[in-house]
C-alpha positions in Angstrom: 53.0 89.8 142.5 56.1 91.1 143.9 58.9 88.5 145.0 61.1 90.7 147.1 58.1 91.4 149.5 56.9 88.1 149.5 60.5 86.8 150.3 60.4 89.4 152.7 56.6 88.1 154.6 58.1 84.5 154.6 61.6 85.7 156.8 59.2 87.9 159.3 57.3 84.5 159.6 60.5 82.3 159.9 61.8 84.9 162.4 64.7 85.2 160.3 66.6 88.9 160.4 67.0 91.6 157.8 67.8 95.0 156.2 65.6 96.0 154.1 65.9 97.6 150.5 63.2 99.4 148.6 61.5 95.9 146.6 64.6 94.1 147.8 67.0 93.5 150.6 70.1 95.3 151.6 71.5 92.3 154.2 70.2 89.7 155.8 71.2 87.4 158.9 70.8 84.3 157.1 71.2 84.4 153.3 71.2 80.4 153.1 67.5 80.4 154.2 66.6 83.4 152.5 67.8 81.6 149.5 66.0 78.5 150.7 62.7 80.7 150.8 63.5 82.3 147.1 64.0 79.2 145.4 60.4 77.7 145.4 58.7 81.0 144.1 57.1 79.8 141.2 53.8 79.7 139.2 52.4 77.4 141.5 52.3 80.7 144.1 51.1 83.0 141.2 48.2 80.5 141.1 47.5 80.0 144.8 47.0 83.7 145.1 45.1 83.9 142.1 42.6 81.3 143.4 42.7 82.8 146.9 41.2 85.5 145.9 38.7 84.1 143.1 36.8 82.1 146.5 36.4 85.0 148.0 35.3 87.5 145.5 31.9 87.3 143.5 32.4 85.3 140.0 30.2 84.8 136.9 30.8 80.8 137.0 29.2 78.7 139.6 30.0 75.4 141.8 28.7 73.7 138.9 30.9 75.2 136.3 34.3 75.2 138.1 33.4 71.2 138.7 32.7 71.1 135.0 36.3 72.5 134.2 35.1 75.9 133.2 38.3 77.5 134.9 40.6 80.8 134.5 44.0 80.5 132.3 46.7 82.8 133.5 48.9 84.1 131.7 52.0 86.8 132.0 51.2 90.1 131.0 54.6 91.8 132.6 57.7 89.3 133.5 60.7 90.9 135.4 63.7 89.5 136.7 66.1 92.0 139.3 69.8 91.6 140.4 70.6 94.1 142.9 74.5 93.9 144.2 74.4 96.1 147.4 78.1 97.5 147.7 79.8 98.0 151.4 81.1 101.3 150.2 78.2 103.4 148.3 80.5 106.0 147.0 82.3 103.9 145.2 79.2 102.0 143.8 78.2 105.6 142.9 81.1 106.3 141.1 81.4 102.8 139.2 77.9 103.7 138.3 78.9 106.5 136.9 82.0 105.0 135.0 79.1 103.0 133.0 77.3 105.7 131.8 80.1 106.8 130.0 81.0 103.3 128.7 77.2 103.0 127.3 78.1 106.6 125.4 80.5 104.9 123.3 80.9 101.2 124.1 77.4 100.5 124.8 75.8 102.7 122.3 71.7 102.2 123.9 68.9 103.3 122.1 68.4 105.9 124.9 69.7 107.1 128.2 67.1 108.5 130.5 68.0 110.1 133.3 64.8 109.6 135.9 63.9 112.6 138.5 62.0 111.6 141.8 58.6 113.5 140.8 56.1 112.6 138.2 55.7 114.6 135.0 53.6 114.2 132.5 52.0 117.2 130.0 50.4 118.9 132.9 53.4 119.1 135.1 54.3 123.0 135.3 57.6 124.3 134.4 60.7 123.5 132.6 62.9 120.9 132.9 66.6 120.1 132.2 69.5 117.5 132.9 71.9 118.0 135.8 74.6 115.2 136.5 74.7 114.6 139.2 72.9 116.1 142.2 70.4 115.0 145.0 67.4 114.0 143.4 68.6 113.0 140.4 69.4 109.5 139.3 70.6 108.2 135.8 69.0 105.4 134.6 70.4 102.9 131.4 68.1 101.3 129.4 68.6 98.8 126.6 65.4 97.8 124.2 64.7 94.7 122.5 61.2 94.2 120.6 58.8 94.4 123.7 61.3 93.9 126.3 63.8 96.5 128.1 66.6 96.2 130.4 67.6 98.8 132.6 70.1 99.6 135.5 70.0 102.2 137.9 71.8 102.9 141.2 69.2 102.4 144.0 69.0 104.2 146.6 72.6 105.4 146.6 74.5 102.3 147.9 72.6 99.1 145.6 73.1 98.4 141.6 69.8 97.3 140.2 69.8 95.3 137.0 66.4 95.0 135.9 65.2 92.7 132.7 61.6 93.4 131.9 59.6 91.0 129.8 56.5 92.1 128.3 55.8 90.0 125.9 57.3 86.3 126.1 57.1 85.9 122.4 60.3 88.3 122.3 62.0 84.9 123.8 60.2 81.8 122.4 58.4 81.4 125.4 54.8 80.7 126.1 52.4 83.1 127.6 50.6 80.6 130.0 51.5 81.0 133.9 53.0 77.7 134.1 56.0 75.9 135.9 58.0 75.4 132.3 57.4 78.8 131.4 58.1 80.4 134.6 61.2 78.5 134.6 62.1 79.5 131.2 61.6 83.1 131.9 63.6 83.2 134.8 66.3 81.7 132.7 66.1 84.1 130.5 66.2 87.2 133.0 68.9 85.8 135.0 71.6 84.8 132.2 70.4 88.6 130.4 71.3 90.4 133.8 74.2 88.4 134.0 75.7 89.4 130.9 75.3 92.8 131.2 77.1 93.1 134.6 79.6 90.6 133.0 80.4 93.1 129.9 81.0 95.8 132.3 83.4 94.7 134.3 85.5 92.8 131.5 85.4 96.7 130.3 87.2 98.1 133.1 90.0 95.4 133.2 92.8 95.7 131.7 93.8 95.8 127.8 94.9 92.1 126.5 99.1 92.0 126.3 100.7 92.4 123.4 100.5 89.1 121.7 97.3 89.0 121.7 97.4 92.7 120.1 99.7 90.8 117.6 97.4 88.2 116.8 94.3 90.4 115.8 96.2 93.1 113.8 97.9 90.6 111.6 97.0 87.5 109.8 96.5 84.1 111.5 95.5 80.9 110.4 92.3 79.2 112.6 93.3 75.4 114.6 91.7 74.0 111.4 94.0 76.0 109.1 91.1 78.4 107.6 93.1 82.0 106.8 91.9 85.0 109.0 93.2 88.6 107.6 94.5 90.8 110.1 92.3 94.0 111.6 94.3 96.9 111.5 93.9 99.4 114.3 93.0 103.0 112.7 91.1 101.4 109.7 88.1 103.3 109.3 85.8 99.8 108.2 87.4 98.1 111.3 87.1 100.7 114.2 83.7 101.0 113.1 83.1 97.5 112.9 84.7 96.9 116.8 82.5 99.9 117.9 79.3 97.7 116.1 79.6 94.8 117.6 79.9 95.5 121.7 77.0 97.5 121.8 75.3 96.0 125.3 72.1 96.1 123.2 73.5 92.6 121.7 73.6 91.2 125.3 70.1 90.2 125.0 69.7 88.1 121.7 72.8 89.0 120.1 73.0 90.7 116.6 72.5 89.1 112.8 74.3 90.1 109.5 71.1 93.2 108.7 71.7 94.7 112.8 75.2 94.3 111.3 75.0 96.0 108.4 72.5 98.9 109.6 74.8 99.7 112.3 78.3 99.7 110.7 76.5 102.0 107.5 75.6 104.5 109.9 78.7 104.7 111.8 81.5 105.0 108.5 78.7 107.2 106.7 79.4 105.5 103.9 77.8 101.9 101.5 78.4 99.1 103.9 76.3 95.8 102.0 75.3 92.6 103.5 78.5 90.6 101.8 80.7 92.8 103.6 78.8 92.2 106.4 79.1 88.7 105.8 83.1 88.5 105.4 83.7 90.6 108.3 81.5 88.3 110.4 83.6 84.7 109.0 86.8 86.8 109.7 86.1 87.7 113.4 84.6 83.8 113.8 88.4 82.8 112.5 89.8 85.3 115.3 87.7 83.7 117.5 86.3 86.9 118.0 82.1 85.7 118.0 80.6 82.7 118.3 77.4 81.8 116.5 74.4 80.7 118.7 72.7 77.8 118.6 69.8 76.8 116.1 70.0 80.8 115.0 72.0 83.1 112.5 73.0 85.3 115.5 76.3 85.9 116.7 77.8 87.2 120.1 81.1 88.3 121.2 83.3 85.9 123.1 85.4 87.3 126.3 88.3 87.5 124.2 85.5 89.7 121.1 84.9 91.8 124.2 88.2 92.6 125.3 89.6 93.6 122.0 87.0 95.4 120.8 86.9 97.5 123.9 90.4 98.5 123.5 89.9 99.1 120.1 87.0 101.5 120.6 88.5 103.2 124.2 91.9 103.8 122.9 90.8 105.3 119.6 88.2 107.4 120.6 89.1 108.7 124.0 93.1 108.6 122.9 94.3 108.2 119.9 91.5 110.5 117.9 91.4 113.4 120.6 95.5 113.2 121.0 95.9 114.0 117.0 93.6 116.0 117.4 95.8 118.4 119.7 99.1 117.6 117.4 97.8 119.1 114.4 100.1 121.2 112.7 97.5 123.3 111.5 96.4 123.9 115.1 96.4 127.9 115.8 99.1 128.7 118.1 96.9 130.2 120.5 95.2 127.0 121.2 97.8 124.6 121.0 99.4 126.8 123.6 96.7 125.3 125.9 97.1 122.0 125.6 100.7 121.0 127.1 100.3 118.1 124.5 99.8 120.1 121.3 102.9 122.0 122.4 105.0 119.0 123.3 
């Protein structure tokens, strides 16, 4: 059952005007109402339509047996909740877009990023095939995993920013499988607040760094409200930048991350023994900065707005700065390439 169409049926019978968007809606005349109309959809419309149909098709239980409660339970098989921000400029959507994928490179740090072409392949598709960024045809796609589930963004149809949380197995979430008002509700929940923090993390990426005293406050020791000491991080340390580069991964938007995601991640990304105590101080230390907060009923953490920011700036300005600058300064550059670079020969 797809919502945007249905949404769509109920405007043409309410007479109410649109644009439309490819499962979804570019503008409409009336978005009150059209909000009016989304609000209801529920399992109680999953059902109606179910049961529609089951009158009017052949069935193995009788009159007899539906009276005598022998009835179909639904369930979800496939769960997916959209957020699609249409922008009044498309090239500029296209070019934030773009500005993403190169945040997920090194601040997100997904699982994969697929870039999708508008023809089918499969093992008996002809040909070769290859990655060009970006021309007509071609549109990247992000996705982020978790167990079962998957969240993906993709620009649609050049002017709209899909963010796209698909649920395949409710199980991932604590939620029940039965097509039912609590679980729909709970599902929806879900889907919204997941979408929501991923467009959230991406624009508190492109704002700007946090001043000075803030910088202050995370590079040298501070004491918590309740006293409790917090060592400073330093900027440069090899433990630390890998530590900030870790944790604001947008794969942790979903669930957020635990001491092992911790520890596998931060191993991999000094190259070096990184153990589960570690793991464990480091975690109490960015609590005391006020850096993560620990969710409820869980030994998961997320980042706070103010985790976010700093770690952002830690991660930008060393990698895409700092690391490539010194790079260019070293005195053991040849001559004949730092003559290239108008840094290396400043």
């Amino acid at each position: 059952m797809n919502g945007h169409e249905w949404a769509k049926a109920q405007c043409d019978k309410a007479g109410i005007a649109y644009e439309s968007l490819d499962n979804g809606f570019r503008s409409c005349a009336e978005a009150k109402k059209l909000q009016a109309i989304c609000d209801p959809l529920g399992s109680g419309a999953v059902h109606s339509f179910f049961w529609r149909w089951c009158h009017r098709l052949p069935s193995p239980f009788t009159p007899s047996d539906l009276r005598h409660g022998y009835v179909y339970e639904l369930a979800f098989r496939q769960f997916e909740v959209s957020d699609t921000r249409v922008f009044d400029r498309p090239q500029a959507g296209r070019a934030f877009f773009e500005g993403l994928i190169r945040d997920h490179l090194d601040i997100g740090r997904p699982d994969q990023v697929a870039v999708i072409f508008d023809r089918k392949v499969s093992s008996r598709t002809p040909g070769a095939f290859r990655t060009k960024v970006i021309t007509r045809g071609v549109d990247p796609q992000v996705c982020c995993y978790y167990k079962s589930s998957r969240l993906k963004q993709y620009f649609k149809e050049h002017r709209a920013l899909r963010t796209e949380l698909v649920i395949s197995d409710t199980r991932d979430f604590g939620i029940g499988r039965r097509a039912n008002a609590d679980n729909w509700k709970a599902l929806r929940a879900v889907g919204e607040a997941t979408n929501r923090r991923l467009c959230d993390a991406q624009t508190s990426d492109a704002v700007p760094a946090p001043d000075v005293v803030t910088f202050t406050q995370v590079t040298c020791p501070s004491d918590d409200p309740d006293g409790l000491h917090a060592p400073g991080l330093r900027f440069g340390d090899k433990r630390v930048m890998a530590l900030m580069s870790a944790v604001v991964g947008f794969g942790h938007l979903v669930a957020g991350f635990n001491n092992g995601q911790l520890t596998e991640l931060v191993a991999t990304l000094i190259d070096s023994p990184y153990t589960a105590r570690q793991a464990t101080y480091d975690l109490r230390q960015m609590r005391r900065k006020h850096f993560i907060e620990r969710l409820p009923h869980s030994n998961r953490y997320q980042l706070t707005a103010l985790g976010r920011r700093v770690a952002v700036l830690f991660t930008k300005t060393y990698g895409r700065v700092v690391a490539p600058g010194l790079v260019q300064l070293d005195p053991g550059l040849p001559g004949e390439l730092a003559a290239r670079s108008p840094l290396a020969t400043a």
